[in-house]
N, C-alpha and C positions, 0 to 999 in steps of 0.2 A: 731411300724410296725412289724408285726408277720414273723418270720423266713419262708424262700424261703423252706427249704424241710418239714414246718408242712403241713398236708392237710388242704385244704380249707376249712370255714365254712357253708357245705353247708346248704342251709333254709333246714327249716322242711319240710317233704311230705306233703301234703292236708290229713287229718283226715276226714272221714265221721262224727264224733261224736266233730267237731268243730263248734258249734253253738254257740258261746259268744260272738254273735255280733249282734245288734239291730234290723238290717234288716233282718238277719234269726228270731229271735224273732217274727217282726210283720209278718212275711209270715206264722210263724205255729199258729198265734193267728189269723191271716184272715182265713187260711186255714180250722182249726179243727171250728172257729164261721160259716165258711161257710157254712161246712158238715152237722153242726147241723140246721141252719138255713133252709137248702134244705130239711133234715127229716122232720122236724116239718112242713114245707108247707104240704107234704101228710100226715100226721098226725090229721093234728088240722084244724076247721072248724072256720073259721074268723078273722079278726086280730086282738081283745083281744085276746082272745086264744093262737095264733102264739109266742105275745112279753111277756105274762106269760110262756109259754112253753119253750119259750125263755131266758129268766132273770134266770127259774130256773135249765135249762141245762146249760146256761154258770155260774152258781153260781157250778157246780159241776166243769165243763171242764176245767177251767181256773186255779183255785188250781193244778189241776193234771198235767195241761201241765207247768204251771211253776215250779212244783216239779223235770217233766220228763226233762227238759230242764236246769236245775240248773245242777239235778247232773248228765248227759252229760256233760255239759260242763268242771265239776268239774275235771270228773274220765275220761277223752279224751285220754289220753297219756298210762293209764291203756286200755283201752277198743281197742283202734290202736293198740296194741301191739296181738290180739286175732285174731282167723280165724275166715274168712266170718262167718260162720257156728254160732259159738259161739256169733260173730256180731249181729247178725240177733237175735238168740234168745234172746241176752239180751234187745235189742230194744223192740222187741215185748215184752216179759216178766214185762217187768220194765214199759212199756205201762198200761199194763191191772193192772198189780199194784197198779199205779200212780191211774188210773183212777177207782179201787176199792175200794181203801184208802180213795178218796175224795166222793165216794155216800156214804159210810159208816159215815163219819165224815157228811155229808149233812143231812144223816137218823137220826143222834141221834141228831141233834138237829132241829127236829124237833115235835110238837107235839103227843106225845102217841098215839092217835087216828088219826094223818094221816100221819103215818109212812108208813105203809104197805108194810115193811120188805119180800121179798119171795127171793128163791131160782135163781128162773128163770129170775125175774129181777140184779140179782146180776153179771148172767153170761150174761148176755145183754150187762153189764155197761163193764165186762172186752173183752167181745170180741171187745166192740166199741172200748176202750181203746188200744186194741192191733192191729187192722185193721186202726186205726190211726196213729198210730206211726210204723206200717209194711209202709203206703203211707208216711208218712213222710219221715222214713229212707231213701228207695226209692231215694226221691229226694236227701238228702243230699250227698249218696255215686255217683249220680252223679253230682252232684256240685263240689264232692271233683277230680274224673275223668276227669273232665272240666278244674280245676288249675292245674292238673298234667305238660299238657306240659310247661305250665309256671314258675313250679316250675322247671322244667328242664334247662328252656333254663334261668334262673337268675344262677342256680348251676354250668351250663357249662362255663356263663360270669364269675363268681365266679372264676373259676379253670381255663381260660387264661388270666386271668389278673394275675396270681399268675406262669404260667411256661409261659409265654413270657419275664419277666424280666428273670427268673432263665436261659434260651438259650441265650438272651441275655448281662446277664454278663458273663456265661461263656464263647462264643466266643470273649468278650473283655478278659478275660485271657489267654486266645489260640494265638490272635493277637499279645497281650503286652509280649508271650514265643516267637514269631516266631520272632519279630521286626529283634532283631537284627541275630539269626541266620539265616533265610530265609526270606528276607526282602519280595523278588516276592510275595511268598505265603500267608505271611501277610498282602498284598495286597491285591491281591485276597479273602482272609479272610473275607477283611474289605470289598471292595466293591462289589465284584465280585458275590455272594450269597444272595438270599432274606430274608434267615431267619441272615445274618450280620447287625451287628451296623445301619449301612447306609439304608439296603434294611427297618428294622424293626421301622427306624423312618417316613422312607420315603413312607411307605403302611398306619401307625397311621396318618402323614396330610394328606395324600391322600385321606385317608376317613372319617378325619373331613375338611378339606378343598380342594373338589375335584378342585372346580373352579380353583384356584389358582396354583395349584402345578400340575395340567394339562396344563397350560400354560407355565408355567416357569422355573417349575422344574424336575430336571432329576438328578435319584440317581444313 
């Protein structure tokens, strides 16, 4: 049992760049196949076309996003620790990266003659890549704003469970000094106040067994 004057353990804040969990995983894998999915409809004419165009966008997107998403999750506690500012750029940054990194490794292995390596398609792939993970981030710093108060209100149970005992042994020491020289006021001590012995057990059933101690009992 950890000592009455260490401070409370309290949980960790909500991280924006907490993604190590399977259902964030499938929403940025719905989301970023989605994005691609709705391009390609104004793009391509037919559905052969649609699930080729298809197959070889997400043979690119999918490397990138679980690159982008590993090492988030990795570097979370480093990157929490940065201002919004610096937040945001590395999101985006490491976005376009991600998703530079994997048309490049897509380009080279592919045939000499249907490479068609250019300039303009390269910044294409990184803007996609960082207008992706700009909307992604997006959600997750609100996701993390969402557990905030929740992280609160377990920090605050946290921290009266830990000085309700400490008020209440120290008015048991205050009592068991007065007994014998001012018996009244030890009294009073004991009963007399809500945050005493008596009042501090009598509010605990009160509000796990209202029923009961509304009928019968009286502190």
């Amino acid at each position: 049992m950890p000592a009455l004057d260490e401070p409370p353990a309290a949980p960790p804040e909500p991280s924006a760049f907490d993604v190590c969990h399977a259902g964030v995983v499938l929403r940025a894998m719905l989301f970023v196949h989605g994005v691609i999915g709705l391009g390609l409809a104004f793009a391509t004419d037919g559905t052969a076309a649609w699930w080729r165009g298809f197959a070889t966008a997400s043979t690119v997107a999918l490397p990138a996003l679980l690159v982008w998403l590993s090492t988030a999750c990795l570097a979370q506690r480093a990157l929490a620790r940065l201002g919004i500012g610096w937040q945001w750029a590395v999101a985006l940054g490491w976005g376009a990266a991600c998703a530079t990194g994997s048309w490049s490794l897509w380009t080279v292995l592919q045939p000499p003659d249907a490479r068609g390596v250019g300039a303009q398609a390269a910044l294409a792939v990184a803007g996609a890549g960082a207008a992706m993970a700009a909307a992604f981030f997006h959600w997750l710093r609100q996701r993390a704003q969402l557990q905030l108060p929740a992280a609160t209100v377990a920090r605050l149970a946290e921290l009266q469970s830990r000085i309700r005992p400490h008020f209440l042994f120290n008015t048991l020491n205050s009592a068991i000094a007065l007994v014998r020289e001012e018996p009244a006021k030890a009294e009073t001590l004991w009963y007399g106040e809500s945050a005493g012995p008596i009042g501090v057990i009598g509010n605990t059933c009160h509000r796990r067994w209202p029923a009961a101690t509304s009928q019968s009992t009286k502190w």
